[in-house]
C-alpha positions as CSV (number, residue, x, y, z in Angstrom):
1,X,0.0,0.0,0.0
2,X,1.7,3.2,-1.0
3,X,1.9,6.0,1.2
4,X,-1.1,8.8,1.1
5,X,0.0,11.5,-0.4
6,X,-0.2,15.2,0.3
7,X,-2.2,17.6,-1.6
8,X,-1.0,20.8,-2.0
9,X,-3.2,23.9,-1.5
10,X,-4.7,25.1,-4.7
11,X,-4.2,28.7,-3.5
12,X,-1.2,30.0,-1.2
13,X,-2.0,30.8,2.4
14,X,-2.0,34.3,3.3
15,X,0.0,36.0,5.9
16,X,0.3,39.5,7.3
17,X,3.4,40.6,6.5
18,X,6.4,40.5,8.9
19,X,8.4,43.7,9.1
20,X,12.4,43.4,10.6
21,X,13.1,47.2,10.2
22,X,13.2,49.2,13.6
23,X,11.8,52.7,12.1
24,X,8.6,51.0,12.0
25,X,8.5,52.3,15.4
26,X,6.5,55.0,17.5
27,X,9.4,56.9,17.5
28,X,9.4,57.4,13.8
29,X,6.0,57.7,14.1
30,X,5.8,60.4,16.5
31,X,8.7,62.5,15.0
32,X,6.3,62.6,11.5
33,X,3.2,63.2,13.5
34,X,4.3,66.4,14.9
35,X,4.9,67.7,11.4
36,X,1.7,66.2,10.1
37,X,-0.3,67.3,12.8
38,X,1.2,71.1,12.4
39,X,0.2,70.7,8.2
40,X,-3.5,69.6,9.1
41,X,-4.0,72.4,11.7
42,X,-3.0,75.1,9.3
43,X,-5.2,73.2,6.6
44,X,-8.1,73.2,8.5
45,X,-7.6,76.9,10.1
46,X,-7.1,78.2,6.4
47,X,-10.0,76.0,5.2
48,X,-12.0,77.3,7.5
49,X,-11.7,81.2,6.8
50,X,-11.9,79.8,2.4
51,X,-15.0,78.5,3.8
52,X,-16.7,81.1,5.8
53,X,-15.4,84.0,3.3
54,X,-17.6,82.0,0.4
55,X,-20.4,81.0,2.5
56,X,-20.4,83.5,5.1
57,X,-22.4,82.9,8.4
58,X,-25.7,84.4,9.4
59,X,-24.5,86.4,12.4
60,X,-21.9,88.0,10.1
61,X,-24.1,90.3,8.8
62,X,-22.2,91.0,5.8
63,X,-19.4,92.6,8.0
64,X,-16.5,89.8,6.5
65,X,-13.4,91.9,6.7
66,X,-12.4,93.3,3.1
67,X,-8.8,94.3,4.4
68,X,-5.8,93.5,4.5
69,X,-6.4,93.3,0.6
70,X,-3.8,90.2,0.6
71,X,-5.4,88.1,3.6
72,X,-7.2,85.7,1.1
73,X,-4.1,85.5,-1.0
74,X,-1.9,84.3,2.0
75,X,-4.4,81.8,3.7
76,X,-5.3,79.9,1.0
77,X,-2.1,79.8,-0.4
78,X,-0.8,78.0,3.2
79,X,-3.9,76.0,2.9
80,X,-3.0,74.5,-0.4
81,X,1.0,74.6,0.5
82,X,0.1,72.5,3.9
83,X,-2.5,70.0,2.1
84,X,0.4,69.4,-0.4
85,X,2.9,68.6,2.3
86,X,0.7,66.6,4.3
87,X,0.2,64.5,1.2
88,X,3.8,63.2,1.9
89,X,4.1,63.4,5.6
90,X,0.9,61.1,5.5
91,X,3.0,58.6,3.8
92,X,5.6,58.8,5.4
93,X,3.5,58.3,8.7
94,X,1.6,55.8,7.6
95,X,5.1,53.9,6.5
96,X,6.0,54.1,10.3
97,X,2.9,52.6,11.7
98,X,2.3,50.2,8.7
99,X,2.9,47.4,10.7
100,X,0.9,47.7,13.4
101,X,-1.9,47.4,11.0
102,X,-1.2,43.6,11.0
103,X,-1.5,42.9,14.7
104,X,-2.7,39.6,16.4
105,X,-4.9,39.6,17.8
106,X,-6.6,42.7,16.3
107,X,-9.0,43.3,19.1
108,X,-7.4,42.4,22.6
109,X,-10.3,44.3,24.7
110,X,-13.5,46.8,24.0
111,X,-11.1,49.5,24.8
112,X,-8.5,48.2,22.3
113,X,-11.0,47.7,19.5
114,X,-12.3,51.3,19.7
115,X,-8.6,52.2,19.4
116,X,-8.4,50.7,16.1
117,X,-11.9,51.7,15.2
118,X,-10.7,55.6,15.7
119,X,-7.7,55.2,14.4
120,X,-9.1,53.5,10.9
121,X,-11.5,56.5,10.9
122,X,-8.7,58.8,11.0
123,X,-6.7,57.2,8.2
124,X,-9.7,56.8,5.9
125,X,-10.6,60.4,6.5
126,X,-7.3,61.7,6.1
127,X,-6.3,60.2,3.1
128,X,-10.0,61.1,1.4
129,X,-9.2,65.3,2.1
130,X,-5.5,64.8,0.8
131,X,-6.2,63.1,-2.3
132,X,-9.6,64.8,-3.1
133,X,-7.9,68.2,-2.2
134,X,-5.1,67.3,-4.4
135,X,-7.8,66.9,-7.8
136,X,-9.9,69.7,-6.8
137,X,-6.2,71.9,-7.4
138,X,-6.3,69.9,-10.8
139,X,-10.1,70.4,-11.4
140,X,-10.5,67.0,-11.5
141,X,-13.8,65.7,-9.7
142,X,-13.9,61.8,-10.6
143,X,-17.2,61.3,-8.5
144,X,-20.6,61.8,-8.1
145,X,-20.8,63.9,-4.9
146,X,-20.4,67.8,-4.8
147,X,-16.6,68.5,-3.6
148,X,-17.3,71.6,-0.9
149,X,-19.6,70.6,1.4
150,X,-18.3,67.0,1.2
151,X,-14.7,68.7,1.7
152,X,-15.8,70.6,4.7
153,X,-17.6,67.7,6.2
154,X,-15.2,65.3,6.4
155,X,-12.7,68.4,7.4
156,X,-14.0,68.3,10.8
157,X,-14.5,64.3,10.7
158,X,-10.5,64.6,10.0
159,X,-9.8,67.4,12.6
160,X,-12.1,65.8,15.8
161,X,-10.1,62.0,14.9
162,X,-6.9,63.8,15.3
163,X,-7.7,65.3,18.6
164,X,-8.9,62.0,20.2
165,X,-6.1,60.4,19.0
166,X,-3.6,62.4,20.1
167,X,-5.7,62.2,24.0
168,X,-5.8,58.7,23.5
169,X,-1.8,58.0,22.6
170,X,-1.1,61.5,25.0
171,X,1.0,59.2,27.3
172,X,2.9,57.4,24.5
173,X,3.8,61.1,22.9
174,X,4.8,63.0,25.5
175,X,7.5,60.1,26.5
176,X,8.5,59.4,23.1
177,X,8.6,63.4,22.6
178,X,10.6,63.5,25.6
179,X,13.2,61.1,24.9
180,X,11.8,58.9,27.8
181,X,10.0,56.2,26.2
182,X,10.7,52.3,27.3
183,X,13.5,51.2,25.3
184,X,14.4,54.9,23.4
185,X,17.4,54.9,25.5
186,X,18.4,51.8,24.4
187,X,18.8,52.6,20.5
188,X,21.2,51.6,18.7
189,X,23.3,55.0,17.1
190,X,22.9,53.0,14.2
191,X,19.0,53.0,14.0
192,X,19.0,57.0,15.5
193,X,21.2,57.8,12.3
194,X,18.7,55.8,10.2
195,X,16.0,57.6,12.0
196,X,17.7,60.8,11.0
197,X,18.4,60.1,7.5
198,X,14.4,59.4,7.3
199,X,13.3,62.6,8.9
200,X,15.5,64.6,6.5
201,X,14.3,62.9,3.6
202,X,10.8,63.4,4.2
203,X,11.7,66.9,4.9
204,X,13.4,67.1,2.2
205,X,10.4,65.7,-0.1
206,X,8.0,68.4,1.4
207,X,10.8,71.1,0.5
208,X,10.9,70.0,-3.3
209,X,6.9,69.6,-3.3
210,X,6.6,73.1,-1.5
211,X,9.3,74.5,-3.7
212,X,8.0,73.3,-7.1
213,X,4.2,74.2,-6.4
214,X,4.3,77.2,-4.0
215,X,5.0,79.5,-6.9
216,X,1.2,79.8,-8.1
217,X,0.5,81.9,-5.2
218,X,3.9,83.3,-3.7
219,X,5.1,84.7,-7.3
220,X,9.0,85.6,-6.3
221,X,8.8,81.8,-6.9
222,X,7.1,81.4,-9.8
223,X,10.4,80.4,-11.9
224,X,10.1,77.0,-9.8
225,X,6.5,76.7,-10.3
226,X,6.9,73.1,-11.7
227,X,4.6,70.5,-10.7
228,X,1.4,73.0,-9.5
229,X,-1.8,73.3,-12.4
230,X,-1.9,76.5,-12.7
231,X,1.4,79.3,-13.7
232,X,0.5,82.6,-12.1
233,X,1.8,84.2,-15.7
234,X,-0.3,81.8,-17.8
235,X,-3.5,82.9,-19.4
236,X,-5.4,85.3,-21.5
237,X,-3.6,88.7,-20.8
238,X,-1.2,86.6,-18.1
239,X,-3.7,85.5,-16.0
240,X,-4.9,82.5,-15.0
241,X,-8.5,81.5,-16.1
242,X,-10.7,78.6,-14.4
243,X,-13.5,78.8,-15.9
244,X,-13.7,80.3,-19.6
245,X,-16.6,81.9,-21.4
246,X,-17.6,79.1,-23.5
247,X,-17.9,76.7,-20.1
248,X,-20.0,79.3,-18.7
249,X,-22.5,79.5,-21.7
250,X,-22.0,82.9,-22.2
251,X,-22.1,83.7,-26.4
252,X,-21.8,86.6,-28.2
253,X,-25.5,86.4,-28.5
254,X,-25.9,87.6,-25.3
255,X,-23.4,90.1,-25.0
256,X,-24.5,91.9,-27.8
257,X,-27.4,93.8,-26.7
258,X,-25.6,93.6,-23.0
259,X,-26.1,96.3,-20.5
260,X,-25.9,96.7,-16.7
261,X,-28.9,97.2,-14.7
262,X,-28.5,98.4,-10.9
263,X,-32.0,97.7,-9.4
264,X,-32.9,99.7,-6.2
265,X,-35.0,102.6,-4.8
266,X,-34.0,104.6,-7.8
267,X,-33.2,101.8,-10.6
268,X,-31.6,102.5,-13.9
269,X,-29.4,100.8,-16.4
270,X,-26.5,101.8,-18.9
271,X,-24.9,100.6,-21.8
272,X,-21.8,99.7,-22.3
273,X,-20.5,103.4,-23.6
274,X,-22.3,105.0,-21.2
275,X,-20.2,103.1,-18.4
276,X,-17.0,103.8,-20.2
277,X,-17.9,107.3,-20.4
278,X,-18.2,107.7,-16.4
279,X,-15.2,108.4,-14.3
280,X,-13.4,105.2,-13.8
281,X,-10.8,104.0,-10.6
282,X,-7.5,102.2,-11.0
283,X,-6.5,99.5,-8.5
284,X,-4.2,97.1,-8.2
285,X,-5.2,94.2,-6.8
286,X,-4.5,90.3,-6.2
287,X,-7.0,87.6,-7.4
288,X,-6.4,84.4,-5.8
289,X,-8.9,81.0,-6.2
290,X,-9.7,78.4,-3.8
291,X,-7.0,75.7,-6.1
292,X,-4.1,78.4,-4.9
293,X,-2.9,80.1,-7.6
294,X,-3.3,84.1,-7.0
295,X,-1.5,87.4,-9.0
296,X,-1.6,90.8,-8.3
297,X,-3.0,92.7,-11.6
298,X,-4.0,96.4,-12.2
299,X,-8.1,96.7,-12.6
300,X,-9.9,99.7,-13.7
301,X,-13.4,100.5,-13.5
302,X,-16.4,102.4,-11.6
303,X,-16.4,101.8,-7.8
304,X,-19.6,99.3,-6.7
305,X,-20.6,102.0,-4.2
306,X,-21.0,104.9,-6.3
307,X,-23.2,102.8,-8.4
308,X,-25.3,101.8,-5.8
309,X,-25.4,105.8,-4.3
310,X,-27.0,106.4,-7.9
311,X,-29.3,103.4,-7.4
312,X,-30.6,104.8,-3.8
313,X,-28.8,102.6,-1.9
314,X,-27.4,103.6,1.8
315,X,-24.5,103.7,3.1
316,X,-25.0,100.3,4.6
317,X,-26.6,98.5,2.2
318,X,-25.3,95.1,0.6
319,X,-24.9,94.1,-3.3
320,X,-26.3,91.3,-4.7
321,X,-24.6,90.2,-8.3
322,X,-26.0,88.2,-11.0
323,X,-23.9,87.2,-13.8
324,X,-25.1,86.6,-17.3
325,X,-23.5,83.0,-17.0
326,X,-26.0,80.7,-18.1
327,X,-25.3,78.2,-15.0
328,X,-23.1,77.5,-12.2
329,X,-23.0,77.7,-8.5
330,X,-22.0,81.0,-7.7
331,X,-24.0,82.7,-10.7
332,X,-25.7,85.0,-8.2
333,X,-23.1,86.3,-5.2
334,X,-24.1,88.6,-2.8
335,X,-21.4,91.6,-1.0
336,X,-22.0,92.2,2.3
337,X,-21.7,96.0,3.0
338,X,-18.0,96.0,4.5
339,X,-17.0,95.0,0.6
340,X,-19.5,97.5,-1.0
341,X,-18.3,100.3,0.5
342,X,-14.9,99.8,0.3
343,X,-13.2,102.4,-2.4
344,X,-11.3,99.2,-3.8
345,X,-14.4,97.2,-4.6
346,X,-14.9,97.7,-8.4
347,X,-17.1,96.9,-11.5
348,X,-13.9,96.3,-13.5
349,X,-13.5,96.9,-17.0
350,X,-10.6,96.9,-17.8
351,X,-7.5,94.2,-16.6
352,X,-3.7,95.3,-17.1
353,X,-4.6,98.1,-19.4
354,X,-6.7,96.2,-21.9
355,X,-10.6,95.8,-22.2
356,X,-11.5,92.8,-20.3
357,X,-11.3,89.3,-22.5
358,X,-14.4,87.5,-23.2
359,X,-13.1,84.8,-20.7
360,X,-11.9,87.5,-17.9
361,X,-15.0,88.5,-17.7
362,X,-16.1,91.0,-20.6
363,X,-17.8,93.6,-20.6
364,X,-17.7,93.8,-16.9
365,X,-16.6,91.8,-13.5
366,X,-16.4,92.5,-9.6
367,X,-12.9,92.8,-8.1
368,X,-12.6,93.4,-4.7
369,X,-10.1,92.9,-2.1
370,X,-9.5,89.9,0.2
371,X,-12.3,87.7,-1.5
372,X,-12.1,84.4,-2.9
373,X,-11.7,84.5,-6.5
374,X,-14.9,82.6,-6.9
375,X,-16.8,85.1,-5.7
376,X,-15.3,87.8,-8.1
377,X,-17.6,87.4,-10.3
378,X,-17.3,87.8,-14.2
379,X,-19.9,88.3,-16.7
380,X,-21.9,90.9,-14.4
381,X,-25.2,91.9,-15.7
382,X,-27.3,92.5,-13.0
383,X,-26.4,94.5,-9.1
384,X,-29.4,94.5,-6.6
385,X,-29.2,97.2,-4.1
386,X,-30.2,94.8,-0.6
């Protein structure tokens, strides 16, 4: 009788991985997490004055600050610069605590399984705002939902699972921070100059990423603007355009017979000639959009608040702007009455010295300071004295 043989599995068993390296540690891990948790707090403080300056809270009543003329420039600027680093110091955390992913059991107690459960919520969360953030600065939006409030959502989803994880692991950081974890003394200086060698090549990959995209916003940099969308310089007279006439469905059809009408207690309307013919302001200016890029360019045009005087308006009153784009989310915009009565809000008509292009704007657009460039609205057919 021959022996019984042994069948052999038809598929391969599978086994976690093992991991021998010793900067799969906390250490490592907590060295990264201080600069991660620095590039999500400025992301989410930036984010969160984006967010309020396009969508501005009921008890604001219309008095969002319209100075310093730069302040929407330099916040979302770090927003975008920190979501780009945190992109790699994500990585490069989640590199360090990759293995503890893979431990047996996976649940030792109730406490221990809502460990995990927290800390999966905070990976899944942060990796959905880093990567969607990232395509929104491309204009690339692969799925079904609507990107802001989705964005914002899951913002503070991101912002609470930091908090209670860095309360939860509180004792674990501070020693590690401190040097005094169990077995941090005992190192080897081999794996502290590993550690170091690490560190400073993740900081060096967020200087290249900074370096090479930062130059959409901060322009003494815009020689290195490599890997960002958008070049500040780029675009019909050398600026930047999202979203072009075409895209917005405005035709020559319509601007044809175009002109302005300012409803209010005394309403009236004007043609085109007629608003070239009145006194006009010069400003310069920055326009900077929610994907980061922002110049500084020299606007001309009538000021918003002389227009709505003529209309009636008061002193206090608020704007609200309706552009002859044929669709779009911020079609209508409204100005709360710190904007309209500042001197450097404008019905622009002309950008760098030349009549606005047909995908700038033409024949007229709002410029005014510290406001998202979203909210600058092109195309303007319409103002509504509030």
């Amino acid at each position: 009788m021959t022996p019984r043989t042994r069948r052999r599995p038809l598929l391969p068993s599978v086994r976690p991985p093992t991991f021998s390296g010793r900067l799969h540690d906390a250490r490592t891990a907590t060295s990264v997490g201080r600069w991660l948790g620095l590039a999500f707090a400025v992301c989410f403080v930036t984010g969160l004055i984006s967010h309020y300056l396009q969508h501005p809270p009921g008890w604001s009543a219309g008095q969002l600050p319209s100075r310093p003329v730069w302040g929407y420039r330099l916040t979302q600027g770090l927003h975008i610069a920190s979501g780009l680093a945190a992109i790699v110091l994500l990585l490069a955390k989640l590199w360090a605590v990759y293995p503890r992913l893979f431990v047996r059991p996976p649940f030792r107690s109730v406490r221990h399984a809502l460990e995990r459960l927290s800390v999966a919520v905070l990976v899944a969360t942060a990796v959905f705002q880093v990567f969607t953030g990232l395509l929104n600065v491309a204009e690339w939006y692969p799925w079904p939902f609507s990107f802001v409030p989705v964005h914002f959502a899951v913002a503070w989803v991101v912002a609470g699972s930091i908090l209670l994880h860095v309360a939860v692991k509180s004792p674990e950081i501070k020693a590690h921070w401190a040097r005094r974890s169990a077995g941090t003394s005992e190192l080897a200086a081999e794996d502290s100059r590993d550690r170091r060698s690490l560190l400073l090549g993740v900081g060096a990959a967020v200087g290249v990423v900074t370096l090479t995209t930062v130059g959409q916003s901060f322009t003494p940099l815009k020689r290195l603007d490599l890997l960002a969308p958008r070049h500040p310089d780029h675009g019909p007279q050398g600026l930047p355009v999202n979203r072009t006439a075409a895209a917005a469905g405005v035709t020559e059809a319509a601007l044809r017979d175009w002109r302005l009408e300012v409803k209010g207690p005394v309403p009236y309307s004007l043609t085109l000639d007629e608003l070239w013919s009145l006194p006009r302001t010069q400003v310069r200016l920055p326009i900077a959009c929610v994907e980061g890029w922002s110049v500084e360019a020299r606007w001309s045009g009538l000021r918003v608040r002389d227009l709505v005087a003529r209309a009636g308006g008061r002193p206090g009153a608020g704007v609200r702007v309706v552009s002859l784009e044929a669709q779009g989310a911020y079609r209508v915009m409204e100005m709360g009455r710190e904007y309209v009565q500042d001197p450097l809000t404008l019905l622009a008509l002309t950008l760098n010295g030349e009549t606005l292009s047909p995908d700038h704007g033409y024949p007229a657009r709002i410029i005014a300071p510290n406001r998202p460039g979203v909210l600058q609205t092109k195309w303007v057919t319409r103002l509504e004295v509030l």
